[in-house]
C-alpha positions as CSV (number, residue, x, y, z in Angstrom):
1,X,0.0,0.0,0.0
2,X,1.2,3.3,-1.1
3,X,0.6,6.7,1.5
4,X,1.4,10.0,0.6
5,X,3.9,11.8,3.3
6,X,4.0,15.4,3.5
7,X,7.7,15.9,4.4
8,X,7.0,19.9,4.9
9,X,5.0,18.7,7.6
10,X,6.4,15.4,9.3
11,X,4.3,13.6,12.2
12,X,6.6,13.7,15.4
13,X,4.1,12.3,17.4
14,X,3.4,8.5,18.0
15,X,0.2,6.8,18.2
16,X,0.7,6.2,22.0
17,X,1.2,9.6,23.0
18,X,-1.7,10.9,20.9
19,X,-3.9,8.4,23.0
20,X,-2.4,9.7,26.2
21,X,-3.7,13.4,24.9
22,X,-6.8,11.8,23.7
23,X,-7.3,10.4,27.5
24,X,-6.2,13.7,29.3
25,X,-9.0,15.6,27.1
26,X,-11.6,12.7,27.6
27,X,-11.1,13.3,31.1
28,X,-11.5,17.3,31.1
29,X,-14.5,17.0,28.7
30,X,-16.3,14.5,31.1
31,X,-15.8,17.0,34.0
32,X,-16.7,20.1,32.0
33,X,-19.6,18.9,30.7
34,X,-21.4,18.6,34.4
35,X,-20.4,21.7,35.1
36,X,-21.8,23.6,32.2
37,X,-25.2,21.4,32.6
38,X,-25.6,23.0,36.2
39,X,-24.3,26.9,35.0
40,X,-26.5,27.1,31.7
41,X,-29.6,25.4,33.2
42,X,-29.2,23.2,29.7
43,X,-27.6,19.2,29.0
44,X,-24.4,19.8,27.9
45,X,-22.3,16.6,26.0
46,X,-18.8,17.4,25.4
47,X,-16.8,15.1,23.1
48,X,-13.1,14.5,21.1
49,X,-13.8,15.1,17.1
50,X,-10.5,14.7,16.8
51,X,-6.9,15.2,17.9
52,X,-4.9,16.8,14.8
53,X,-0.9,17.6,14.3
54,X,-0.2,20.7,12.2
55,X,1.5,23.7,11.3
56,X,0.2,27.1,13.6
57,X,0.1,28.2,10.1
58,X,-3.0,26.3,9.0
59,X,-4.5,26.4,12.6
60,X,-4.7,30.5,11.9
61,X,-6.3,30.4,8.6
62,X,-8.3,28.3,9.8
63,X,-9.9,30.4,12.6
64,X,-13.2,33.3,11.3
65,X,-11.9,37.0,11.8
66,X,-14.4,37.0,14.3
67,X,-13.3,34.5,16.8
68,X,-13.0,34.1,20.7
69,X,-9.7,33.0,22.6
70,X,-8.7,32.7,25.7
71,X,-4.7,32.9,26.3
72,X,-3.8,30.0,28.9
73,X,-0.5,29.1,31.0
74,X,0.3,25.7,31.8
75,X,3.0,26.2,34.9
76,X,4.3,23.0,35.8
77,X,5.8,23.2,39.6
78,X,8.6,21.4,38.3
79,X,11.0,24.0,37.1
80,X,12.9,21.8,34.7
81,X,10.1,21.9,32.4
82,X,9.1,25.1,30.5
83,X,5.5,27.4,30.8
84,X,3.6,25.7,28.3
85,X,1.4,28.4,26.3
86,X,-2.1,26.8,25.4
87,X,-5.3,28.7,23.3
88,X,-8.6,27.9,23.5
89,X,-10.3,29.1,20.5
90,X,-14.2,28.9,21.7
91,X,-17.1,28.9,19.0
92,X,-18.5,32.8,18.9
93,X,-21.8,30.8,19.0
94,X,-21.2,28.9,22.0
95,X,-20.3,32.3,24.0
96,X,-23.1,34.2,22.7
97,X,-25.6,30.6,24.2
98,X,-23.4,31.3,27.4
99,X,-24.0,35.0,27.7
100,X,-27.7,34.8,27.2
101,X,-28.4,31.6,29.4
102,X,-26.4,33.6,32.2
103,X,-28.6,36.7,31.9
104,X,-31.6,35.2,32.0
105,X,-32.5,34.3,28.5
106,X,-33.5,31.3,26.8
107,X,-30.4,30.8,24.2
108,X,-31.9,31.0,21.1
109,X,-30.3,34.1,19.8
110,X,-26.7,33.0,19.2
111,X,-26.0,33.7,15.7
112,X,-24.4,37.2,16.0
113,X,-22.2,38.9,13.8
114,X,-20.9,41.8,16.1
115,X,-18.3,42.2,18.5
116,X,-18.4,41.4,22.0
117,X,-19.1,43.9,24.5
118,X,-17.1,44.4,27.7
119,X,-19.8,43.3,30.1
120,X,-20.0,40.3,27.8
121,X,-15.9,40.1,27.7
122,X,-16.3,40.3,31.8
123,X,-18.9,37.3,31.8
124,X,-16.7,35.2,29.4
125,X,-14.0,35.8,31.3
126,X,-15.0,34.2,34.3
127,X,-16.4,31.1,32.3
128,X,-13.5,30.8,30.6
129,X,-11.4,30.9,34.1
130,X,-13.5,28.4,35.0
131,X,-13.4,25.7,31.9
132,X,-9.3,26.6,32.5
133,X,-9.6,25.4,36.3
134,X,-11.3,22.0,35.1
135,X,-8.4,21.9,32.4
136,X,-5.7,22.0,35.1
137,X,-7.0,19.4,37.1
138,X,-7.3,17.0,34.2
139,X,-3.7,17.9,33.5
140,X,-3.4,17.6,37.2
141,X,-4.2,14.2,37.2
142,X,-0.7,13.1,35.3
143,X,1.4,15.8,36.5
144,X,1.5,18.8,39.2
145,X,1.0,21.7,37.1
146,X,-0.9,25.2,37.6
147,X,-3.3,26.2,34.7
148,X,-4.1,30.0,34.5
149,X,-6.1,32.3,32.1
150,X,-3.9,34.9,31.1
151,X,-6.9,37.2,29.2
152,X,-8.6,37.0,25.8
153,X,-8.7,37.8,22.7
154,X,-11.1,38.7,19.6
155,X,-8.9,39.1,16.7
156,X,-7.0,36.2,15.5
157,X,-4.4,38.2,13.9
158,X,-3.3,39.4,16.7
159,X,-2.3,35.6,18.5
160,X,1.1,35.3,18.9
161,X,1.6,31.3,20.8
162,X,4.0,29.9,17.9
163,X,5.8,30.8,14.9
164,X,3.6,30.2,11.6
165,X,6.3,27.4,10.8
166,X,6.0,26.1,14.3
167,X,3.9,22.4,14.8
168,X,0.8,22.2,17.0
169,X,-1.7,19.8,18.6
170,X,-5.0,20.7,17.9
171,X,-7.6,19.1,20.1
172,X,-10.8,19.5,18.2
173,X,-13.9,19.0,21.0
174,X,-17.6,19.4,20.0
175,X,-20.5,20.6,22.4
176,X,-23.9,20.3,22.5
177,X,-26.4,22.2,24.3
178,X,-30.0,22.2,23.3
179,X,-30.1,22.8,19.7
180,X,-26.3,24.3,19.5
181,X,-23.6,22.3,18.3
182,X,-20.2,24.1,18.7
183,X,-16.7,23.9,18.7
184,X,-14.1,24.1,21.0
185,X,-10.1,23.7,20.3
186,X,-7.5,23.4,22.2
187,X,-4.4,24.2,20.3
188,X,-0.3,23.6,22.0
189,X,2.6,23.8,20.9
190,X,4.3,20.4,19.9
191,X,7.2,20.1,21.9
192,X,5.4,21.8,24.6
193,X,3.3,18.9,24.5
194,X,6.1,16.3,24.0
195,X,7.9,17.9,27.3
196,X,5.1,17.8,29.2
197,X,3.7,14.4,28.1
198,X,7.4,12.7,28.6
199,X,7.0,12.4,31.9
200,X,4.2,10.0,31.8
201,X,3.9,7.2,29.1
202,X,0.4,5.5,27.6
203,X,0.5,3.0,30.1
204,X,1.2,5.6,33.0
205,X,-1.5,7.9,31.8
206,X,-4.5,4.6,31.8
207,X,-3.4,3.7,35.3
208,X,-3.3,7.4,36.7
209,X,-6.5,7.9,34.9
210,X,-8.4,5.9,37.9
211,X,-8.5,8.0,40.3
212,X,-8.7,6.8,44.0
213,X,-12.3,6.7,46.2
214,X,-11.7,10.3,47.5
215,X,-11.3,12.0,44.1
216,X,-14.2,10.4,43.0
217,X,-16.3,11.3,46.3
218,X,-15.2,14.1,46.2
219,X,-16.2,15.0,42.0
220,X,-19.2,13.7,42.4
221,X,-20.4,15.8,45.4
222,X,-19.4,18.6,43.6
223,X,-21.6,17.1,40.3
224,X,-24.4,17.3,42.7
225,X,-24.1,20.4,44.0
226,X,-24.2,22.1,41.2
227,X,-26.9,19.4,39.6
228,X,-29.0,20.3,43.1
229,X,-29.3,24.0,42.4
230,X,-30.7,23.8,39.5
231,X,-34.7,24.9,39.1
232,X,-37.1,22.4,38.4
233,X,-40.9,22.7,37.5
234,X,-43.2,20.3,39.3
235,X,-46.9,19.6,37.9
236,X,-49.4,17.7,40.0
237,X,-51.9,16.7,37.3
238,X,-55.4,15.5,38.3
239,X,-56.8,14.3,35.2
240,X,-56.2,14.9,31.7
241,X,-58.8,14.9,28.8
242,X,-59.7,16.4,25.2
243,X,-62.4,19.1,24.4
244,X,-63.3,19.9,21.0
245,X,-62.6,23.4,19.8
246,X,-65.8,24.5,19.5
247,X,-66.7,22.9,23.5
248,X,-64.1,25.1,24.5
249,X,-65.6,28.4,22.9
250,X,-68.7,28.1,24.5
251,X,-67.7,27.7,28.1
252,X,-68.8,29.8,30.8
253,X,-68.1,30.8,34.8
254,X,-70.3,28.1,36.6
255,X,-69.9,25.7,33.8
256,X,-69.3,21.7,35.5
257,X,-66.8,19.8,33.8
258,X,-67.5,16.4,34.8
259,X,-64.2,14.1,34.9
260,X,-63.8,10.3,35.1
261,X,-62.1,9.9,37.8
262,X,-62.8,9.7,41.5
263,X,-61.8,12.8,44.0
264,X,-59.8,10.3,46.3
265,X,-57.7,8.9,43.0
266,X,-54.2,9.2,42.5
267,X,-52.8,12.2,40.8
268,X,-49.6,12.1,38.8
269,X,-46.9,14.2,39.7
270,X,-44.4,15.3,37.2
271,X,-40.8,16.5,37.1
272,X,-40.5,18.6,34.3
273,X,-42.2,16.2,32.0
274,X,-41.6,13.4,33.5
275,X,-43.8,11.5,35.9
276,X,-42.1,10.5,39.0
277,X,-44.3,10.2,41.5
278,X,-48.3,9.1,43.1
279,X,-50.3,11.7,45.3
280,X,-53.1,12.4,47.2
281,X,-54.8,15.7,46.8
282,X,-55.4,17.3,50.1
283,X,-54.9,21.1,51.5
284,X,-52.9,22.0,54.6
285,X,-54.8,25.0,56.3
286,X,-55.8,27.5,53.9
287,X,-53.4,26.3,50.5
288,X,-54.2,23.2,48.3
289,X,-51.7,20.2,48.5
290,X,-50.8,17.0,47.4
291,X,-49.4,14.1,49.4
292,X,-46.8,12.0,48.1
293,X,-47.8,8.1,48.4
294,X,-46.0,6.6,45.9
295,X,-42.3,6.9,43.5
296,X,-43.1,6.3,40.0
């Protein structure tokens, strides 16, 4: 079998130590993913598309003029290893969903054109800071190093991480919110990447990758918490039925709508639109109620 080879553009990287990036970001897309459930009110699935070795060059052309970084800092505590500069190019999409959902809205209007804001800058930049804190800990998990969002940027012209020469990792990650579908990359340096990644081999990086009791205790109390917070809508529906149109128009005060079920049945109680559990219907002093008798 015959394969082209680009020798412009060589492939330094083995198949073993693109699964050990490929396990890294599973990891930080399995805890962001949670997290942005509980902030935007909305199901969020994170996934790898793709983990891609290229020139910065073709990453840059790549990118809209109207695009959305943020700068990070990978500072690993051992000082034999260099400050690792990582960008995070985030879908201009995905941060207009974020800013809406945060202020209230419903996230439908996401397909802007225009420029950021500074209120919407100062929003971003604390999500951003906080997508960069579960980025550190998944690079935490293989090695002690500090992650840190050193600001943003909204021109791509002006990104300055590599020379255009220079060979990159692009981690391409895809999330979906609702009825959103966005990107987010993650774009190092190469041998930033092959430093940092020395240290630990494929089979290190699978065996690190369980983490003990306490990690996990203590990741999924935090899921929780933020999973606990969020607003639900509960319905207790006695009995549903189907008028015709014209039935409807011709109701009145003091009309009887006679139903076929007894007072003393069961009512359903729903969880957003799910039904979940059996009541009684009751009043305690002067308010309506239901009782709870049964989990669906």
């Amino acid at each position: 079998m015959i394969k082209s080879y680009d020798f412009k553009s060589p492939k330094k990287f083995t198949k073993e130590r693109m699964s050990t990036v490929e396990n890294l970001y599973d990891s930080f897309a399995r805890a962001l993913a949670p997290y942005l459930t509980g902030l935007l009110q909305s199901y969020c699935e994170i996934s790898i598309n793709g983990i891609v070795e290229k020139r910065y060059q073709e990453f840059s052309n790549s990118v809209p003029d109207r695009s959305l970084f943020g700068m990070i800092t990978l500072s690993p505590a051992n000082k034999d290893y260099n400050e690792a500069p990582l960008t995070m190019e985030v879908d201009t999409r995905l941060a207009f969903f974020m800013i809406e959902r945060l202020l209230g809205g419903v996230g439908s209007e996401y397909e802007l054109t225009r420029d950021f804001t500074d209120i919407e800058k100062a929003i971003l930049q604390y999500v951003l800071g906080k997508i960069t804190e579960f980025l550190g800990e998944s690079w935490g998990q293989y090695l002690d190093v500090q992650a840190s969002l050193t600001g943003l940027q909204t021109n791509p012209h002006l990104l300055q991480m590599s020379a255009q020469e220079d060979v990159v990792i692009q981690v391409e990650l895809e999330v979906v919110i609702d009825k959103l579908s966005a990107r987010l990359n993650m774009v190092m340096p190469a041998p930033n990447v092959e430093e940092l990644t020395s240290k630990f081999g494929y089979s290190f990086a699978a065996s690190q990758k369980k983490q003990d009791e306490e990690k996990k205790k203590s990741k999924r109390h935090y899921i929780e918490q933020h999973l606990l917070a969020s607003e639900v809508e509960l319905r207790a529906i006695l009995h549903e039925f189907t008028l015709d149109a014209q039935d409807i128009l011709q109701l009145t005060p003091g009309d009887v709508i006679p139903l076929n079920k007894k007072v003393d049945s069961g009512i359903s109680v729903y969880v957003e639109d799910v039904a979940c559990f059996e009541a009684k219907a009751g009043h305690t002093r002067l308010r309506k109620a239901v009782e709870i008798s049964n989990e669906l």
